[in-house]
C-alpha positions as CSV (number, residue, x, y, z in Angstrom):
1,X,-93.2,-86.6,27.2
2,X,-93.9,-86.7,23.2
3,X,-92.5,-89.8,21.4
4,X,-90.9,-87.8,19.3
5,X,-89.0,-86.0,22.3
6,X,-85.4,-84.9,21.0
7,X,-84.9,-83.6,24.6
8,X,-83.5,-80.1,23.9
9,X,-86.1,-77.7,26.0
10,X,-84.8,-74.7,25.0
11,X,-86.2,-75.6,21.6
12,X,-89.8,-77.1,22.9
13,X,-93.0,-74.9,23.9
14,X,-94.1,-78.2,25.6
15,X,-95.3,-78.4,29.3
16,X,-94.5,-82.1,30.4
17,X,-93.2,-83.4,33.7
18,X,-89.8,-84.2,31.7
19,X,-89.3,-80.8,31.2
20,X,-85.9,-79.3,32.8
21,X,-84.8,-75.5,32.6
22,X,-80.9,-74.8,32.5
23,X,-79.1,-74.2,35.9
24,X,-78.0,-70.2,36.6
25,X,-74.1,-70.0,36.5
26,X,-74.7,-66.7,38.5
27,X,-72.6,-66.5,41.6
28,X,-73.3,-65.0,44.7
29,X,-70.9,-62.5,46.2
30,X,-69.1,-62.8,49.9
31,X,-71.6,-63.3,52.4
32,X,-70.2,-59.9,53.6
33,X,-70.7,-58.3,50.5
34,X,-74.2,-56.0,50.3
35,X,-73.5,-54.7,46.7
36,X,-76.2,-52.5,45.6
37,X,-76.1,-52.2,41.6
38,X,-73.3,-53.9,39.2
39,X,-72.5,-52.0,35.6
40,X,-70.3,-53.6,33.7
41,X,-67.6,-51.2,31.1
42,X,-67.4,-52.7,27.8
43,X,-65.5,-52.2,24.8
44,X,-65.4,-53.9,21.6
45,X,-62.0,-52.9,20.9
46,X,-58.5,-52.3,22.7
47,X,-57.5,-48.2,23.0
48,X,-60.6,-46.9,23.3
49,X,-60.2,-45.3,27.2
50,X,-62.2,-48.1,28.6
51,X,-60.7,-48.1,32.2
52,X,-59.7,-44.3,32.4
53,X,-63.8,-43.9,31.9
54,X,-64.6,-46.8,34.2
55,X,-62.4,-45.2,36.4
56,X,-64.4,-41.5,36.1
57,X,-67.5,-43.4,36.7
58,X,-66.5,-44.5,39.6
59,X,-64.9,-40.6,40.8
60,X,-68.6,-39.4,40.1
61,X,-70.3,-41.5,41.5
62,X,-68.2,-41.2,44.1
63,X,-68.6,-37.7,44.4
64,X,-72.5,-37.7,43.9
65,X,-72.3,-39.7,47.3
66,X,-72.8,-43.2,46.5
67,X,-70.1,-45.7,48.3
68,X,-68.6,-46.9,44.6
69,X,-65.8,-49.9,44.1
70,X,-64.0,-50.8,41.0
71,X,-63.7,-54.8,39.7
72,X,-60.7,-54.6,37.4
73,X,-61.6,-57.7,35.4
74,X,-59.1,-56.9,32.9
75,X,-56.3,-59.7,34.1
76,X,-53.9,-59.6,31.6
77,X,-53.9,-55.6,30.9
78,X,-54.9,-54.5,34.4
79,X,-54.4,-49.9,34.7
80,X,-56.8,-49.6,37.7
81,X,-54.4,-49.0,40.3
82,X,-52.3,-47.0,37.8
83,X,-55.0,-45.1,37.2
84,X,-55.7,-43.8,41.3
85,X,-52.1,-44.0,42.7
86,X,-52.5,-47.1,44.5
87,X,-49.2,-49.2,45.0
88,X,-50.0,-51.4,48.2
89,X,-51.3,-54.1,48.2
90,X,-54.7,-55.9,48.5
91,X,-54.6,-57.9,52.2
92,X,-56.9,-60.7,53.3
93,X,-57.9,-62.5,56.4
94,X,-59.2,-66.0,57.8
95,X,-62.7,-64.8,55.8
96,X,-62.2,-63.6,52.4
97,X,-59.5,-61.0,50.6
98,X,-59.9,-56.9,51.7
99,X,-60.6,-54.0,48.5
100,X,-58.0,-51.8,49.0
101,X,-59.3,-48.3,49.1
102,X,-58.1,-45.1,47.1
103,X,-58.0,-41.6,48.5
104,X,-61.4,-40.8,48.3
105,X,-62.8,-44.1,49.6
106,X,-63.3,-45.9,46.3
107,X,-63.1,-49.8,46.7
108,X,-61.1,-51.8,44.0
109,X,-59.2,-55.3,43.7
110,X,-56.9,-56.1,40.6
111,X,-54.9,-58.6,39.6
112,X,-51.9,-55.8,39.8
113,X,-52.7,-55.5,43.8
114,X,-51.5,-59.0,44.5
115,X,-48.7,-59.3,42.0
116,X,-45.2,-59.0,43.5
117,X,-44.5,-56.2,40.6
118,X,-46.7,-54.6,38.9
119,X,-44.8,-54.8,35.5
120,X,-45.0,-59.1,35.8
121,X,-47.2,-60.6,32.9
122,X,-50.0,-62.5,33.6
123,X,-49.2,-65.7,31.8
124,X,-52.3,-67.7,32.3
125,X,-55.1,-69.3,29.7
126,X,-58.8,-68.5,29.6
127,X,-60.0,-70.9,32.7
128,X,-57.6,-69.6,34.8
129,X,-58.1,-66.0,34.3
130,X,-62.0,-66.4,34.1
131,X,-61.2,-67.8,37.5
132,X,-59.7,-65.4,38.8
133,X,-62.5,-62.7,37.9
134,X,-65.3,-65.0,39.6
135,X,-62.8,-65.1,42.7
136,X,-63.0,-61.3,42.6
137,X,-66.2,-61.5,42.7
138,X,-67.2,-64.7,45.5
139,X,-63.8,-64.1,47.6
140,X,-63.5,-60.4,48.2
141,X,-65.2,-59.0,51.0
142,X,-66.6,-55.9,49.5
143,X,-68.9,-54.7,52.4
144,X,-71.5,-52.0,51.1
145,X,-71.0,-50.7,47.8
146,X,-74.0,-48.7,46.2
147,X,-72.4,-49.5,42.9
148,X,-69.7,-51.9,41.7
149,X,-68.2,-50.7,38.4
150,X,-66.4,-54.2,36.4
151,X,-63.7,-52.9,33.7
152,X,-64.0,-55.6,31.6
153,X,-61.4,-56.9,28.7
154,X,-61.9,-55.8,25.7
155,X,-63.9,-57.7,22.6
156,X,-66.3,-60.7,23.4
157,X,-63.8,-63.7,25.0
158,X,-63.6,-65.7,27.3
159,X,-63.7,-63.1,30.5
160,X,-66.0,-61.4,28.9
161,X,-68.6,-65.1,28.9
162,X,-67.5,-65.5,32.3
163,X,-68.4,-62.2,33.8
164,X,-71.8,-62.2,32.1
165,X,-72.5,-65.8,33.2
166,X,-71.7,-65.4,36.9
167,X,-72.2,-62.0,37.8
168,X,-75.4,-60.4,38.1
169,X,-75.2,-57.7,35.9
170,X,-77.7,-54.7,36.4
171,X,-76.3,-53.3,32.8
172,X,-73.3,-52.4,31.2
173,X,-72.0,-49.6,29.5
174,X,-70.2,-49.3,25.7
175,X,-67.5,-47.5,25.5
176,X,-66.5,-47.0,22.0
177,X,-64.3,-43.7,19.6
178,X,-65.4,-42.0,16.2
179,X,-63.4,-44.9,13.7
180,X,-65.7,-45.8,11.1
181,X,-65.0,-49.3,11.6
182,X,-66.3,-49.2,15.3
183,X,-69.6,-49.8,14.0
184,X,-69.1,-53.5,13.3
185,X,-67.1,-53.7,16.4
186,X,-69.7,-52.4,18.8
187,X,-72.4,-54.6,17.0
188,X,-70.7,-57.8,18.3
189,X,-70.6,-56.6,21.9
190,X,-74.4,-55.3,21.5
191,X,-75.1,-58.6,20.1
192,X,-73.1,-60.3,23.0
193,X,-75.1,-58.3,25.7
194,X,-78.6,-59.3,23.8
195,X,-77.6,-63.0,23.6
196,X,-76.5,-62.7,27.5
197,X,-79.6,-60.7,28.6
198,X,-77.8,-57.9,29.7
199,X,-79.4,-54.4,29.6
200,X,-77.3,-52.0,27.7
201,X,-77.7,-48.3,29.6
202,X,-76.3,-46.7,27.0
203,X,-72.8,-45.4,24.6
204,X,-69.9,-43.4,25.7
205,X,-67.9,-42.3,22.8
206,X,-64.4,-41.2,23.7
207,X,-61.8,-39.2,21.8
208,X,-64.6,-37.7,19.7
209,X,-62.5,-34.3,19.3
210,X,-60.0,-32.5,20.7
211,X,-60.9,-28.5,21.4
212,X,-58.0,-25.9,20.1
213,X,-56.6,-24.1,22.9
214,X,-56.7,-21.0,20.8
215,X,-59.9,-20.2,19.1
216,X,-61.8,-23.2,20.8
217,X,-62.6,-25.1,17.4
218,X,-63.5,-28.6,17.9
219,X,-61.4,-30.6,15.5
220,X,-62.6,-34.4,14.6
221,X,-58.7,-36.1,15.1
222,X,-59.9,-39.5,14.5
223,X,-63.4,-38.3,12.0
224,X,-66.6,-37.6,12.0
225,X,-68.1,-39.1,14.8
226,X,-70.7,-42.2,13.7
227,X,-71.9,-43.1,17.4
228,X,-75.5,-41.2,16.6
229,X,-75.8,-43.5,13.5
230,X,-74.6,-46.3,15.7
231,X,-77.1,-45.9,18.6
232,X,-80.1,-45.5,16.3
233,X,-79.2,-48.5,14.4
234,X,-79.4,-50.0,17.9
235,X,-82.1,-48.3,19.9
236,X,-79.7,-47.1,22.0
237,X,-78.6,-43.8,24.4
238,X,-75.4,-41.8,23.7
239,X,-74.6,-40.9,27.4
240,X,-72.0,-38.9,26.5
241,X,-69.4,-37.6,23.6
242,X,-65.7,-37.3,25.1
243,X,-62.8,-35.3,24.2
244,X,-59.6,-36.0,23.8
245,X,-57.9,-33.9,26.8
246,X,-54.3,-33.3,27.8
247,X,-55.2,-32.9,31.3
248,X,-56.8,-36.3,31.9
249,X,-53.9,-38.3,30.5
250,X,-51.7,-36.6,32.9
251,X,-53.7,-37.0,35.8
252,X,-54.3,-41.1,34.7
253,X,-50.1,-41.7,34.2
254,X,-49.6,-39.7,37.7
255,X,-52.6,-41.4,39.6
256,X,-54.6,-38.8,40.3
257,X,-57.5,-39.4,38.4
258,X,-59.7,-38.7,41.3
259,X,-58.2,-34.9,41.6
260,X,-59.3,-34.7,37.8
261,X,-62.7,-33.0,37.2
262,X,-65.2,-35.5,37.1
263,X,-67.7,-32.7,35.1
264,X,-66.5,-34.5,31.8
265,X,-68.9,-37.1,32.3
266,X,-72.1,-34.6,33.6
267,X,-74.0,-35.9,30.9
268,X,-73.9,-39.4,32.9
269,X,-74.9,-37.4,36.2
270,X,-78.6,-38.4,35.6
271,X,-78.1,-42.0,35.2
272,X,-75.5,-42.2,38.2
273,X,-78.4,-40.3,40.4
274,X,-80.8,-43.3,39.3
275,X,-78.5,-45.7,41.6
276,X,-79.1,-43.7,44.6
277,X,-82.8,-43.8,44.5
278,X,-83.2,-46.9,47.6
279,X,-84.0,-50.4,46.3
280,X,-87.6,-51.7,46.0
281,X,-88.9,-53.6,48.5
């Protein structure tokens, strides 16, 4: 060790016996848990159709034959189980807490599964609620899941640092919409995953037009979309440009997202088929 030592490694190139490396905050999941891939959904902002998409994902997936589960690591604004119907509630036994399933087999836990009402607020700080998500993670026993789909909270908190730290993400997706002021917006979470290590797979931009019943023009409702301009900037992948669509709200506020057709998203199709190739051994 150099006299001159100021024992911060992550600053030195030095090899010396003093060295030390940071210890991985990466959990492991239940013992019973064989989870294949984990893609985190991320937004920068609130409103943006964040879980309705995770929640398409998952449908797809789903439906392209891969055994798919949802995390709904949004504590304090959980629509999961809004989203597929699902009012019971999440059980557990003497060796972890059970996924309930939805009507097509997807797996998902939320906070909103072990609340006594759904409508209750989640009163609880940062800690607690990062907590929480790492509990959804190291106490539910999610069996095997060819991928695990984790609607995050919006923006770059405190869930947000905890999911990233403990979790062993294999990527996540940005969800973003055509405001001219998402561009800041999605550079903090692109910053965020860089910082983090995370790979980014790519952009969804929802509410990017709505179609007119009538002659089948595509009108801008929120302006010109910017997400082209946005991924470049990045070196990113625009997996898909999403419109707004009657149909889907009504299928997310009755719960039957999984009866809507999941063919919005076919432009993810190739990326979701890259999960079912069998892992390297």
């Amino acid at each position: 060790m150099s006299e001159t030592c100021n024992h911060s490694c992550s600053s030195c190139s030095s090899d010396c016996a003093s060295r030390t490396e940071p210890a991985s905050l990466l959990e492991a999941p239940h013992s019973q848990s064989r989870i294949k891939k984990v893609i985190g959904v991320v937004s920068g902002k609130g409103g943006v159709g964040k879980s309705s998409i995770t929640a398409m994902l998952a449908v797809l997936a789903n439906r392209m034959g891969l055994v798919s589960g949802v995390l709904d690591a949004d504590i304090t604004g959980p629509s999961i189980p809004k989203l597929f119907g699902i009012t019971e509630k999440a059980m557990a036994n003497q060796n972890g807490i059970l996924p309930v399933l939805s009507e097509t087999g997807i797996k998902m836990i939320s906070v909103n599964l072990l609340l006594d009402n759904p409508t209750d607020p989640v009163l609880w700080r940062g800690p607690i609620v990062g907590g929480v998500v790492k509990q959804f993670w190291k106490d539910v026993i999610w069996g095997d899941v060819d991928v695990l789909f984790i609607d995050m909270p919006p923006g770059t908190g405190d869930v947000a640092l905890t999911t990233f730290q403990s979790i062993p993400l294999d990527g996540i997706i940005l969800v973003t919409s055509p405001q001219e002021l998402v561009s800041m917006i999605v550079s903090k979470a692109v910053k965020m995953a860089e910082m983090m290590n995370v790979p980014i797979l790519g952009l969804i931009e929802n509410y990017s037009y709505v179609e007119c019943p009538d002659c089948n023009k595509k009108i801008a409702v929120f302006g010109e979309s910017h997400v082209d301009e946005i991924a470049q900037e990045h070196n990113l992948k625009v997996l898909a440009k999403l419109p707004i669509d009657p149909a889907l709200a009504a299928a997310c506020d009755s719960g039957n997202v999984e009866g809507y057709p999941a063919s919005i998203l076919e432009e993810t199709a190739d990326l979701v088929s890259e999960w079912k190739k069998p892992e390297k051994q």
